[in-house]
C-alpha positions as CSV (number, residue, x, y, z in Angstrom):
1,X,5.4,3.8,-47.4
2,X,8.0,6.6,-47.4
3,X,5.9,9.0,-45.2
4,X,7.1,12.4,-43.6
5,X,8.4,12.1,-40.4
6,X,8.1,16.1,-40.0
7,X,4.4,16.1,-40.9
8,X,3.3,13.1,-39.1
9,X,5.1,15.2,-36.1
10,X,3.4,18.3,-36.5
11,X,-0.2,16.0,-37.0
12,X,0.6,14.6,-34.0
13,X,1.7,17.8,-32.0
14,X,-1.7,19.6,-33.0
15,X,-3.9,16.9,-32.5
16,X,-6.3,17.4,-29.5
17,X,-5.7,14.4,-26.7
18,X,-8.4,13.0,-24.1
19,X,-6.7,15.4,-21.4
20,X,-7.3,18.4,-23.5
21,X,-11.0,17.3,-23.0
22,X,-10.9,16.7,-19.6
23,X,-9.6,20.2,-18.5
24,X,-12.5,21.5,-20.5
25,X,-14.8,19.3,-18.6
26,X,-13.2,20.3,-15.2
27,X,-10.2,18.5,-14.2
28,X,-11.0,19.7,-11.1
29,X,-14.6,20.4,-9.4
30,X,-17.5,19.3,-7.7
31,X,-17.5,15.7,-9.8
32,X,-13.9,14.8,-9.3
33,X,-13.9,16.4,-5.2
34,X,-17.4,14.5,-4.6
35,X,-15.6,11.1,-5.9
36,X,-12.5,12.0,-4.2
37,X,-14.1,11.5,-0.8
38,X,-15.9,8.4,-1.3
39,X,-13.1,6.7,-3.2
40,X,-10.9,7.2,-0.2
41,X,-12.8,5.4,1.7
42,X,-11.1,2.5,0.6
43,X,-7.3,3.8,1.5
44,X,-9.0,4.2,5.1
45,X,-10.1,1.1,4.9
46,X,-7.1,-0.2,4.1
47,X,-4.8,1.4,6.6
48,X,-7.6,0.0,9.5
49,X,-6.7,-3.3,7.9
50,X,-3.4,-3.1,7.9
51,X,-2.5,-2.1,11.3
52,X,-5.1,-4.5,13.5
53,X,-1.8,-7.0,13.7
54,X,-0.6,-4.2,16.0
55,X,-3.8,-4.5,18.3
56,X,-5.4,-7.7,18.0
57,X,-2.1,-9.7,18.0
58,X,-0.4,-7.5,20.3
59,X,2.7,-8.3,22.1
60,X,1.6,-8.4,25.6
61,X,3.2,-8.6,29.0
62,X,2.7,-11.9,30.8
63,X,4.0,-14.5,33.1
64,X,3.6,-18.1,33.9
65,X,0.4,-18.6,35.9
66,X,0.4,-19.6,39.3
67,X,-0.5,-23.1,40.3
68,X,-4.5,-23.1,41.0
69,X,-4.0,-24.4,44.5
70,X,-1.7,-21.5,45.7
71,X,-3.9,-18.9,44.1
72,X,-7.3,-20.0,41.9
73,X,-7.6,-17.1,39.3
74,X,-4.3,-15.8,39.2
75,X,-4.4,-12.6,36.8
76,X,-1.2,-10.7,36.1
77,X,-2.1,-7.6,37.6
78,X,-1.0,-7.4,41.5
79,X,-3.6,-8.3,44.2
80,X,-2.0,-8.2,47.7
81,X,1.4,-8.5,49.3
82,X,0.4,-12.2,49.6
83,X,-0.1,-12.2,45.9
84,X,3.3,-10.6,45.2
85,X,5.1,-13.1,47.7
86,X,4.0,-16.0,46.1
87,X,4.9,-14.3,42.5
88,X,9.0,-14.1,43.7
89,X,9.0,-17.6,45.0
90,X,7.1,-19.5,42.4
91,X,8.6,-17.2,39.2
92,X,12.1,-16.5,38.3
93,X,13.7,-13.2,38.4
94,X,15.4,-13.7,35.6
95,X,14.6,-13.0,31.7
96,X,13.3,-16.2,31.4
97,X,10.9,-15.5,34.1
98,X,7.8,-15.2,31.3
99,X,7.9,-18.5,29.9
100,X,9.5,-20.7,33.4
101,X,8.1,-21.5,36.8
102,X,9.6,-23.3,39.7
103,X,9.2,-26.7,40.4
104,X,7.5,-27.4,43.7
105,X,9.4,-24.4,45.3
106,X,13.0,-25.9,44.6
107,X,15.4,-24.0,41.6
108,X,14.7,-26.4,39.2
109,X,12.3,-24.8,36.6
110,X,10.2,-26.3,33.9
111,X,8.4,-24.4,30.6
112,X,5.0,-23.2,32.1
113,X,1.9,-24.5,29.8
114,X,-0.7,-21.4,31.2
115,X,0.2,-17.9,31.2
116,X,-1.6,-14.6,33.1
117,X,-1.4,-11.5,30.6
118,X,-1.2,-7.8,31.1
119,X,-5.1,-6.5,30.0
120,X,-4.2,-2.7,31.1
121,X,-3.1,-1.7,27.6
122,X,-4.2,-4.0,24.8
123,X,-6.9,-5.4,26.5
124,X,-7.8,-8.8,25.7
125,X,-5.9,-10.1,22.6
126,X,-6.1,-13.1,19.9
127,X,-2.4,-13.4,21.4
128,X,-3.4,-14.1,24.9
129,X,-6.7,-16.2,23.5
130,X,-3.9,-18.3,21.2
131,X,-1.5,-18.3,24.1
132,X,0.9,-17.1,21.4
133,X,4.3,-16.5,23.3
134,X,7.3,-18.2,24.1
135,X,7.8,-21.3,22.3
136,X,4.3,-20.5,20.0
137,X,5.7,-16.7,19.2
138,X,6.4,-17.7,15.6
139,X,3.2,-18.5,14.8
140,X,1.9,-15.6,15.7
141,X,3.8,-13.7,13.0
142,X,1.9,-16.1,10.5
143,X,-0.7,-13.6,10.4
144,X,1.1,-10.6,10.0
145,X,3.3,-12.0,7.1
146,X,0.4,-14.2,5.5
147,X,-1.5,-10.1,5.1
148,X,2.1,-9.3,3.4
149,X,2.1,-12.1,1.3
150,X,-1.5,-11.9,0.2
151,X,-1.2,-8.3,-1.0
152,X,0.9,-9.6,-3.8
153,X,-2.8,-10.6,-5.3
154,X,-2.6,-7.0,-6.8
155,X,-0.8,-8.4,-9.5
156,X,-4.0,-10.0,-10.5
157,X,-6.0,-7.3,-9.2
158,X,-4.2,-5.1,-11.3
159,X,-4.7,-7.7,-14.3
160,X,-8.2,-7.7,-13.8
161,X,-8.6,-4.0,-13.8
162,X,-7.0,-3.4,-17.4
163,X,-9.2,-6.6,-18.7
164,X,-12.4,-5.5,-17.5
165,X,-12.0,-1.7,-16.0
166,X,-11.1,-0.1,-12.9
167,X,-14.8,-0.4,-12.0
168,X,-15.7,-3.6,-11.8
169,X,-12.6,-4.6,-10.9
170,X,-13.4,-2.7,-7.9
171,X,-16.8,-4.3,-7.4
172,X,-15.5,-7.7,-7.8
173,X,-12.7,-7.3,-5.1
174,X,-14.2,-5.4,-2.3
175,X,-17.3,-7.5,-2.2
176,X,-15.6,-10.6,-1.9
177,X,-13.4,-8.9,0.8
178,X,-16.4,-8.1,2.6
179,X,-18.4,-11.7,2.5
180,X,-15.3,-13.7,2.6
181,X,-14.4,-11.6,6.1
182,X,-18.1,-11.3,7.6
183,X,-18.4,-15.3,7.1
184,X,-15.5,-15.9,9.3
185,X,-16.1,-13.5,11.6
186,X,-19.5,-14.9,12.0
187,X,-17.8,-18.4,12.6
188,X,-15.7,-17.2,15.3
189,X,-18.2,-15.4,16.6
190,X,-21.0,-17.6,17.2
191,X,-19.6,-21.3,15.9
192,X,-17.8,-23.5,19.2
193,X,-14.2,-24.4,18.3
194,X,-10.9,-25.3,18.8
195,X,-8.3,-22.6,19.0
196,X,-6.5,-23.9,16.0
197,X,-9.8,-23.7,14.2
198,X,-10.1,-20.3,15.2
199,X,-6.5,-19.5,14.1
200,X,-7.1,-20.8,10.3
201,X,-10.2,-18.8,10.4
202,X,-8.6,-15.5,11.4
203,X,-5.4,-16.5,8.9
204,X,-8.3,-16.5,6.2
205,X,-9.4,-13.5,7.6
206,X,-6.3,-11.6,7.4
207,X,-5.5,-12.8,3.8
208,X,-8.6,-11.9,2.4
209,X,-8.6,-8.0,4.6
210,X,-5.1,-7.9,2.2
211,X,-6.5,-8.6,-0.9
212,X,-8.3,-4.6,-1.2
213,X,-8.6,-2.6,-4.3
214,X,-6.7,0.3,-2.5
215,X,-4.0,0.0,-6.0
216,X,-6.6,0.0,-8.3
217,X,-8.6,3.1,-6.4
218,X,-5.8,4.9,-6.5
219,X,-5.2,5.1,-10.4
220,X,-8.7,6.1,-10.4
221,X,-8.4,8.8,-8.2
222,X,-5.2,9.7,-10.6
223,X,-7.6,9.1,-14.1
224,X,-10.3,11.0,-12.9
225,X,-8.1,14.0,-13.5
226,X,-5.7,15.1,-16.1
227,X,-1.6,15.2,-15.4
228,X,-1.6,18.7,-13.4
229,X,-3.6,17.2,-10.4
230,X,-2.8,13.7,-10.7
231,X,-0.1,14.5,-7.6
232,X,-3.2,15.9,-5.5
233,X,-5.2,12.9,-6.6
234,X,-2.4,10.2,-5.7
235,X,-1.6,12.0,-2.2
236,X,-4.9,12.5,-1.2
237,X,-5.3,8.2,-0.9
238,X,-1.6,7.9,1.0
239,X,-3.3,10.7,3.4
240,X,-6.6,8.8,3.4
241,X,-4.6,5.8,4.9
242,X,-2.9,7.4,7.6
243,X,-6.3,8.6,8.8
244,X,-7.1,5.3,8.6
245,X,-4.2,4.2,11.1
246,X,-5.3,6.7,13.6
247,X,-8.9,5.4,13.0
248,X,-8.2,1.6,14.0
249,X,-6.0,3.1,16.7
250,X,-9.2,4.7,18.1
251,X,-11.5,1.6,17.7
252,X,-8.6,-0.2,19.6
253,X,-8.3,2.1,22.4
254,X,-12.5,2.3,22.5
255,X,-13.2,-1.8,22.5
256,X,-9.6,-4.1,23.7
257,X,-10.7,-6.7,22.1
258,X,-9.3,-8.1,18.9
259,X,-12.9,-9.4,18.1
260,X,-14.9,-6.4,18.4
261,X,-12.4,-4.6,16.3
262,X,-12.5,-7.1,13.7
263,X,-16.1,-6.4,13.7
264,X,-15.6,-2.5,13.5
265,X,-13.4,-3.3,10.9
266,X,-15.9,-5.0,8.5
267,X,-18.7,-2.2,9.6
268,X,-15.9,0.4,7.9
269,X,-16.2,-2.1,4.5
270,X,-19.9,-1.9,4.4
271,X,-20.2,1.3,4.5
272,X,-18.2,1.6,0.9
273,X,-20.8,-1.0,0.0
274,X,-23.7,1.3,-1.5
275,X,-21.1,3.8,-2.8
276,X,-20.2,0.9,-5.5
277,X,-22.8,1.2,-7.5
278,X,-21.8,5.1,-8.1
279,X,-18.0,4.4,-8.5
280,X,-17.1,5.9,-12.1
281,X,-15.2,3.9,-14.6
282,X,-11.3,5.3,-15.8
283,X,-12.1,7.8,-18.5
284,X,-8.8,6.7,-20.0
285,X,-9.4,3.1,-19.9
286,X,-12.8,3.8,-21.6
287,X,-10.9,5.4,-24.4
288,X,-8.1,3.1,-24.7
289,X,-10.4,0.6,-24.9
290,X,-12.8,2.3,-27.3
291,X,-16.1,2.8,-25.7
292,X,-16.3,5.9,-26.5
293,X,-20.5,5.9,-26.3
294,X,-20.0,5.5,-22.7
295,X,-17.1,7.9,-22.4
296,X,-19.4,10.2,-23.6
297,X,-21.7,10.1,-20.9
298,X,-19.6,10.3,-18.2
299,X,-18.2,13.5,-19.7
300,X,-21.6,14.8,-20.1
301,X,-22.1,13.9,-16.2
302,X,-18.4,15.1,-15.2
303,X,-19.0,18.9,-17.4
304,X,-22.6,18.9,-15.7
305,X,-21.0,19.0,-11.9
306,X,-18.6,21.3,-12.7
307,X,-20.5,23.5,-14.5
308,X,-19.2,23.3,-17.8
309,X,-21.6,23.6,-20.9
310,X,-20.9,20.9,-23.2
311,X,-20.4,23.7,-26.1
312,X,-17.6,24.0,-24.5
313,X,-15.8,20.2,-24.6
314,X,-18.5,18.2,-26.6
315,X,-16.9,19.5,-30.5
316,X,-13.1,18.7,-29.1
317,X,-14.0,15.4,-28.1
318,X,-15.9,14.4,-31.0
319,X,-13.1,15.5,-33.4
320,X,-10.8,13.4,-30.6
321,X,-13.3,10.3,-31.3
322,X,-13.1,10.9,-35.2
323,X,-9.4,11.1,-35.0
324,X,-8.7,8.0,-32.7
325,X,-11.0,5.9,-35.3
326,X,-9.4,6.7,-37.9
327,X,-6.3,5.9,-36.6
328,X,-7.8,2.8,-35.4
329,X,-9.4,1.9,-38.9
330,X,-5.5,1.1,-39.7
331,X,-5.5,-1.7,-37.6
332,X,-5.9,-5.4,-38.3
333,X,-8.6,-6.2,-35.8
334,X,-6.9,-9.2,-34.8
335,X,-6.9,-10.2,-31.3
336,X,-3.6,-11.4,-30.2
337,X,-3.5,-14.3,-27.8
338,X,-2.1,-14.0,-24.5
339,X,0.7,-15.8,-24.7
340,X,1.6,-13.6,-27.4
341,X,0.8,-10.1,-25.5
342,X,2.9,-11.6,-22.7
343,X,6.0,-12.5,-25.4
344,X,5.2,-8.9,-26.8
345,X,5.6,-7.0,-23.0
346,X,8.7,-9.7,-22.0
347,X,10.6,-8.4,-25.3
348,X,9.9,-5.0,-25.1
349,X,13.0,-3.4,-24.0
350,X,11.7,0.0,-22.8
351,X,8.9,-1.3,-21.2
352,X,10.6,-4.0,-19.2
353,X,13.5,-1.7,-18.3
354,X,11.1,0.4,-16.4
355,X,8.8,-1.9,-15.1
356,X,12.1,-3.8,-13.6
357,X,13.2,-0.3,-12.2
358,X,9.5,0.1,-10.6
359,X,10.1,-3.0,-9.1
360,X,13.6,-2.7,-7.7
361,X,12.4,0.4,-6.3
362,X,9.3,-0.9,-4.6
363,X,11.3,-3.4,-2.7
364,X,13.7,-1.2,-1.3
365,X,11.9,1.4,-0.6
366,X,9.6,-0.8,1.9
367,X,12.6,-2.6,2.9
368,X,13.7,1.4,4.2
369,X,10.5,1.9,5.3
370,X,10.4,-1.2,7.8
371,X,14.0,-0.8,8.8
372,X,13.3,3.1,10.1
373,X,10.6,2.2,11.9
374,X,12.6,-0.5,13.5
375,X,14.6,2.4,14.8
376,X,11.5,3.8,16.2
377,X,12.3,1.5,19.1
378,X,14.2,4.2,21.3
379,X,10.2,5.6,21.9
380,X,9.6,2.6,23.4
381,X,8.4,4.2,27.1
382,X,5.7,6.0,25.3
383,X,2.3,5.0,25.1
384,X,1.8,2.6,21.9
385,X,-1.8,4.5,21.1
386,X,0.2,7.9,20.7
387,X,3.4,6.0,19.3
388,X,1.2,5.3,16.6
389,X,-0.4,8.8,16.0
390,X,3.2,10.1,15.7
391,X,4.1,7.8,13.4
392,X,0.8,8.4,11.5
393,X,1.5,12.0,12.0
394,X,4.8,12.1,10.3
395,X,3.8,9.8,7.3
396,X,1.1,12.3,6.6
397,X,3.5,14.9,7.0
398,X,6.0,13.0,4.6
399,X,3.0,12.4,2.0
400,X,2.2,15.7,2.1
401,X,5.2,17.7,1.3
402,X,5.7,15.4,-1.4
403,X,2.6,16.4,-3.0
404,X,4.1,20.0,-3.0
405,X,7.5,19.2,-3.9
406,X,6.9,17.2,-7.4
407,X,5.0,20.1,-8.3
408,X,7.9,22.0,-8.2
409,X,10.7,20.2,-8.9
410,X,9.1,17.3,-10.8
411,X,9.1,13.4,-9.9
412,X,12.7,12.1,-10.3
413,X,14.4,15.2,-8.7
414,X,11.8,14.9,-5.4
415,X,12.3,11.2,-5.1
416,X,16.2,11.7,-5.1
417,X,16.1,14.4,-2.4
418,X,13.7,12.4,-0.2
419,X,15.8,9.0,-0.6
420,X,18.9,11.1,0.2
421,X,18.0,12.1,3.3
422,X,16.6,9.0,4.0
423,X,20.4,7.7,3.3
424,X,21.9,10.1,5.9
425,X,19.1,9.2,8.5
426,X,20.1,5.3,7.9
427,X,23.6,6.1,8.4
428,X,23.5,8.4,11.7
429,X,21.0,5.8,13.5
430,X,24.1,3.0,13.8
431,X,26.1,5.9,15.7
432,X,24.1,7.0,18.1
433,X,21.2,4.6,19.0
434,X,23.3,2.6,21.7
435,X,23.9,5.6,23.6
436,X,21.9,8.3,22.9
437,X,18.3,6.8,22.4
438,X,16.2,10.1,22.4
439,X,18.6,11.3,19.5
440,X,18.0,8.1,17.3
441,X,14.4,8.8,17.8
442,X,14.4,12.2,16.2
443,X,16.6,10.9,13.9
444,X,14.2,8.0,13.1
445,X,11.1,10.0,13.1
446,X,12.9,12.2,10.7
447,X,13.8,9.2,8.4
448,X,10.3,8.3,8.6
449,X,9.4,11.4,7.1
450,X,12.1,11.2,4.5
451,X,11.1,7.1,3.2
452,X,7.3,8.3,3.5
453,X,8.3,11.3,1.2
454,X,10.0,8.8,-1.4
455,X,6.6,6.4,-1.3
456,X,4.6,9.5,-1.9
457,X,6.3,10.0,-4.9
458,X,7.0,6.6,-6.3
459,X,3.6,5.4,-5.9
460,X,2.4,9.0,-8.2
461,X,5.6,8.7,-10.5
462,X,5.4,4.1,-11.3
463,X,1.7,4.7,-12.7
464,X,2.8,7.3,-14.6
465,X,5.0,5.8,-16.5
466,X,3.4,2.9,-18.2
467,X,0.3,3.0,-20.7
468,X,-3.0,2.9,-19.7
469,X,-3.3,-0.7,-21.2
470,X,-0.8,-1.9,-18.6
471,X,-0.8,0.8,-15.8
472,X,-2.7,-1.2,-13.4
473,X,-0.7,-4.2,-14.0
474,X,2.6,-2.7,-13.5
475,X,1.1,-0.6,-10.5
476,X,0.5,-4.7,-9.0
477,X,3.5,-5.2,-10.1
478,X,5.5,-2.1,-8.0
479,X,3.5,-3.0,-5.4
480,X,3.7,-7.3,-5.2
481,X,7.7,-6.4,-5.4
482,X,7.2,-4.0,-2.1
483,X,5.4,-6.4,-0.1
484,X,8.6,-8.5,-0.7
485,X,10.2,-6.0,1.0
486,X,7.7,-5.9,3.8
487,X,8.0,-9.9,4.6
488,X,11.9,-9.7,4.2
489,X,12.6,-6.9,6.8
490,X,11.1,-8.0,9.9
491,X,12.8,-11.6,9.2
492,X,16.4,-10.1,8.6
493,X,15.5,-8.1,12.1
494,X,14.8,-11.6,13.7
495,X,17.8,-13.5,12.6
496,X,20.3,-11.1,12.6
497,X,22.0,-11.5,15.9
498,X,22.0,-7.7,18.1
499,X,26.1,-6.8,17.9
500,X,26.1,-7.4,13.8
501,X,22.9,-5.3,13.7
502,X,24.3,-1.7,12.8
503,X,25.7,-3.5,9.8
504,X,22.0,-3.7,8.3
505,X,22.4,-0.1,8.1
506,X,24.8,0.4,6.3
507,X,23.6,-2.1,3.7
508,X,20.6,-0.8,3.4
509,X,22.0,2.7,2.9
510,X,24.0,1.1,-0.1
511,X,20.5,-0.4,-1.5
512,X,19.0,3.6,-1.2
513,X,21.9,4.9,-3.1
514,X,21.4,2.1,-6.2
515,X,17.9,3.3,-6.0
516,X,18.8,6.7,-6.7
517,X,21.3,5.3,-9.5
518,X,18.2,3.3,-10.8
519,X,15.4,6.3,-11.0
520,X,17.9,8.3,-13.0
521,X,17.0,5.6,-16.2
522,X,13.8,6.9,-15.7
523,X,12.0,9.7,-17.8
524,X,10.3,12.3,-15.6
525,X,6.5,13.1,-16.4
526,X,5.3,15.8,-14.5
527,X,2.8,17.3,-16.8
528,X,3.0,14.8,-19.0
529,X,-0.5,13.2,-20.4
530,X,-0.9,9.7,-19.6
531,X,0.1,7.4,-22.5
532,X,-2.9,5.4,-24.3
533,X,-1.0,2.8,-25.4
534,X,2.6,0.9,-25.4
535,X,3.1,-0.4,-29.2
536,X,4.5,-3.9,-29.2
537,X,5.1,-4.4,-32.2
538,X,8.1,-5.2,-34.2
539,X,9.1,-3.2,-37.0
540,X,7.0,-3.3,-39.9
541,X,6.2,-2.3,-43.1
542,X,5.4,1.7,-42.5
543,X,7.1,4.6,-40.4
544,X,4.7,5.8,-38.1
545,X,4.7,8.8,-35.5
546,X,3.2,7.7,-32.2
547,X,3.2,10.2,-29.2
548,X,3.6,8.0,-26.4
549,X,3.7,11.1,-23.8
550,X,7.2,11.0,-23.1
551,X,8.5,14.2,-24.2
552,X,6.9,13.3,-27.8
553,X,9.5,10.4,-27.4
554,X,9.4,8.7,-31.3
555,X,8.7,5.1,-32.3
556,X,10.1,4.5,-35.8
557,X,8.5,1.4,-37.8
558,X,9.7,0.8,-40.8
């Protein structure tokens, strides 16, 4: 079929598209701001989650415990000069003095097997319950990178939400959070144990707090609107989580004890509970999937809040609905297996050029992110409650500006400048940190800003770029690929020995600047619509226009 490609253009050009209907729906009112709010409930959620490692496995101060016959309940905190005498002669003064006593008051020592701990900051602790130091520190970071490793679930998460819908995929996920993490809390709770039973319990615990919906929220938040608010929309969940770091640091402070904070934690989850019967579904999934009875309604209910009469958006999106059928009507109706939508997305160049790129920048843009906090170390004399405000502080901060800068410059230009100055903040740090500590603070609070800047950014700009067919996949994707990047940084911290450390900088720096090579493969979409769908298919036996949102980018079949 010889067909005009000039015609078929201008067709396309003047057709009306789903976000021409949601702007005259409200884009932006009472519907989207009342959803807004309750949605981010969940990023809250999930930044209490995410930092209880810091509070309820805590590293502590301790020492070996006295023998119970010099002193019966020894505790760590100073008693008497008595007290403090026996402490010199029975402990070493030496950096080894936290995990060795003296032998019968001679200089031989031996590995203590009962520890005192420091209660004045963290209170009491699954670390001191565990007796997780010295020689049992490693498996203590079990639960911290067991949370890291279970977050790459979103890649079925993700899966999940363009099978069934962002809704239920929602349901599905935070309610088994929520019973999965009450039933072991319960256990621990109330249930006699070991300690070992107790630690698979809490490792259950921490990789089930992991597997959240926060991804598949946050394209909601970002399809609930249309392509000139989807930055607010994004920003507002990254926000939403920093509140929740300050939140958890609060509950911490207010209860020091890793138990009752677990507790507070699942009290958080239930109150989402009743909200998910209200939660709306994608208005661009419902489209790309055809349900457009149901769209309907939720257009009706979205114009309603905002105030819109459906004279207004009803005739556009009924001439949308007779177009997209008739477009569809050219279909075969055959449903491809999966193996065959999987051969389809693994040979499609485009598509796997970009979801390759998300990845690559996922994982070294968390890899950044953990090795500038590692700098952070130099505010080490500062109390750990407001360490971690400041730090919350900043990332809001970095979030923030982000939100204003892709408005005006656009995606791939902000997330260059932000990576760049998180390259020169990676590469003063090395210079300065052994002597000047305050200075490589700054330096690394400023860093901080610049890495949170570039996640603001990437996680608004890797949604954007994929269809809606496949944009929660390759959201779980970007995201599985970051947590990567999570696990790997604190291990490369442990094994690298301290004199070769300033090296890491350096490579690190070199990984930002291919990352900045990388993004400039990618197309930038700021006020571009989100695409419908990705065609897979081979050429064919017609030409055919398809808009598929970037810049009116063309698809030729013949």
């Amino acid at each position: 079929n010889d067909v005009s490609v000039k015609s078929t253009n201008s067709q396309v050009n003047s057709s009306i598209k789903l976000e021409d209907v949601l702007r005259r729906c409200g884009d932006l009112g009472r519907y989207q701001y009342c959803h807004y709010f309750f949605l981010n409930l969940i990023p809250l959620v999930s930044g209490i989650t995410t930092f209880f490692y810091v509070y309820g496995a805590a590293d502590i101060q301790h020492r070996c415990q006295l023998p119970q016959d010099l002193w019966p309940h020894d505790s760590y905190q100073i008693i008497n000069s008595t007290h403090q005498e026996l402490i010199n002669l029975w402990i070493p003064q030496s950096s080894l003095s936290k995990c060795s006593i003296y032998t019968n008051g001679s200089n031989e020592t031996n590995q203590c097997i009962n520890w005192v701990y420091d209660r004045s900051v963290f209170g009491k602790t699954f670390t001191e319950e565990a007796n997780f130091v010295c020689h049992n520190t490693v498996k203590k970071s079990f639960l911290s990178t067991l949370y890291q490793m279970a977050g790459m679930v979103v890649l079925l998460s993700g899966r999940l939400g363009d099978k069934i819908g962002r809704r239920k995929a929602i349901h599905i996920v935070t309610i088994f959070m929520f019973v999965t993490s009450t039933l072991t809390q319960i256990f621990m709770q109330f249930i006699p144990m070991s300690i070992n039973t107790k630690f698979a319990l809490l490792l259950i615990n921490q990789f089930v707090s992991s597997v959240d919906c926060y991804s598949l929220v946050f394209l909601l938040l970002m399809e609930l609107t249309s392509s000139s608010h989807t930055n607010l929309a994004g920003n507002l969940a990254l926000v939403a989580f920093t509140v929740g770091e300050c939140i958890v640091t609060l509950f911490a402070y207010l209860t020091r004890d890793w138990l009752s904070l677990k507790w507070l934690t699942s009290m958080c989850v239930a109150l989402i509970i009743p909200y998910l019967y209200f939660v709306p579904e994608s208005p661009f999934w419902l489209f790309s999937n055809q349900h457009y009875d149901q769209l309907e309604l939720q257009l009706k209910k979205m114009a309603s809040t905002n105030g819109h009469a459906e004279s207004k958006w009803l005739p556009f999106y009924r001439r949308l609905v007779r177009s997209q059928k008739s477009k569809d009507s050219f279909d075969t109706g055959v449903t491809l297996p999966f193996h065959t939508k999987v051969k389809q997305l693994l040979t499609h160049i485009p598509t796997m050029t970009r979801l390759l790129v998300s990845g690559t920048i996922g994982l070294f843009t968390m890899l950044l992110y953990f090795k500038i906090s590692y700098g952070l170390a130099a505010m080490n004399r500062v109390n750990p409650y407001i360490n971690i405000i400041i730090g919350a502080a900043v990332e809001c901060a970095g979030y923030t500006s982000a939100s204003i800068l892709i408005n005006k410059i656009g995606r791939k230009k902000s997330f260059i400048c932000y990576m760049t100055l998180t390259i020169i903040c990676t590469l003063i740090i090395p210079f300065i940190m052994e002597q000047y500590p305050i200075e490589t603070a700054i330096v690394a609070q400023v860093g901080k800003f610049a890495i949170s800047g570039s996640l603001g950014v990437s996680w608004i700009y890797i949604p954007e770029l994929f269809a809606t067919t496949i944009r929660a996949f390759a959201s779980g994707f970007f995201i599985s690929v970051g947590r990567i990047g999570a696990i790997t940084a604190p291990i490369v911290e442990t094994l690298i020995d301290d004199k070769y450390m300033y090296l890491t900088f350096y490579i690190y720096a070199g990984l930002a600047f291919i990352t900045v090579g990388l993004t400039l493969l990618l197309p930038e979409t700021k006020n571009v619509p989100f695409i419908d769908k990705t065609d897979f298919r081979k050429p064919g036996r017609n030409i055919e226009m398809i808009n598929s949102g970037f810049e009116n980018e063309r698809i030729v079949r013949f």
